[in-house]
N, C-alpha and C positions, 0 to 999 in steps of 0.2 A: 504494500500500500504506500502509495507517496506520501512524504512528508507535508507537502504542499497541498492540502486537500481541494484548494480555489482553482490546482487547473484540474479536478476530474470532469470529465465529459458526460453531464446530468443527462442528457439523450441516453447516451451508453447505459449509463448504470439504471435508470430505467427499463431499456428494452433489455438487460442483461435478467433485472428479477422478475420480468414477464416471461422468460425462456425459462427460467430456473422455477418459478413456481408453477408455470403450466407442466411441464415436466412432471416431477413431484406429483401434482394432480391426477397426469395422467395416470402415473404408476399405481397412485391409493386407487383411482376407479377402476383398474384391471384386476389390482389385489381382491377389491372388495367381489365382483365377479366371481373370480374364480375360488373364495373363500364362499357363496352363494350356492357355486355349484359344488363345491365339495363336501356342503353339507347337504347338495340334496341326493347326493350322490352316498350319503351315510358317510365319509370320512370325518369323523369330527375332529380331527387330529390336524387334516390336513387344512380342514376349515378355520380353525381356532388360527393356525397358523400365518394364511392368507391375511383373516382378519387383524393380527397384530402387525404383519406389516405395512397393513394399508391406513392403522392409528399411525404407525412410525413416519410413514411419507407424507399426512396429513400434516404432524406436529413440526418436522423437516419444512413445510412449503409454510408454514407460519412462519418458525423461527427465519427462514430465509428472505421473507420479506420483510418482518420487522427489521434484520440486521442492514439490511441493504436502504430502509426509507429510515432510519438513522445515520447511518454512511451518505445518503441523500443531504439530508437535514446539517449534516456536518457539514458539507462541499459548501451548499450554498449559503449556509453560516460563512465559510470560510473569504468567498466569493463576494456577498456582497455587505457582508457584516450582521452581527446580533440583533435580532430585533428587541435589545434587553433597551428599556426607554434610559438607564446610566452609561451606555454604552456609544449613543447619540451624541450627536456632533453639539457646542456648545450652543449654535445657529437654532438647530431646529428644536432644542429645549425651550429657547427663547422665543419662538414664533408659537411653541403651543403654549407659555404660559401667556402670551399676551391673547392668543387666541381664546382661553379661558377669561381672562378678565375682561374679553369685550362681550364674550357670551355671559357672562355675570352681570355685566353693567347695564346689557339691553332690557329693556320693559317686558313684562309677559304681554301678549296680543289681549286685549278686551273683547269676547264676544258679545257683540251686540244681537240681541233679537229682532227679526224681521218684524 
């Protein structure tokens, strides 16, 4: 993983956990199948087995996409900066507290009845 996380390429690593977790997907929906028919088939042995590996690819195509829109979240943290509001430039602190005290200072609207 580079050190520099602002030049990973968010395209890439996008279409990278769409290949990776439809994969994964695929593999639990064939497990689940053939874990399907091996119980109808009376193997319960071979069924129990299908079915844990198609938990296992399931929890695989979670963890994998969590790790990767974290890795996501990092790049363009890296890239274009925290959206942490202490982390803001001293400019746009100061345009939103004056944008506060003019929204403070304005009048509420009166509705009037027709």
């Amino acid at each position: 993983m580079p050190s520099d996380l602002s030049t990973l390429d968010l395209a890439t690593l996008n279409a990278a956990s769409e290949v990776i977790v439809a994969a994964l997907q695929s593999h639990c929906i064939q497990w689940e199948q053939q874990s399907a028919d091996a119980a109808a088939d009376g193997n319960l042995t071979s069924a129990l087995m299908f079915k844990q590996w198609a938990f296992a690819a399931e929890l695989m195509a979670s963890t994998a996409s969590a790790e990767v829109t974290i890795l996501f979240c990092q790049a363009v943290n890296a890239r274009f900066g925290s959206i942490d509001p202490n982390k803001r430039s001293v400019e746009d602190q100061f345009h939103d507290a004056l944008a506060l005290e003019v929204a403070s200072a304005q009048e509420e609207p009166v509705l009037v009845a027709a």
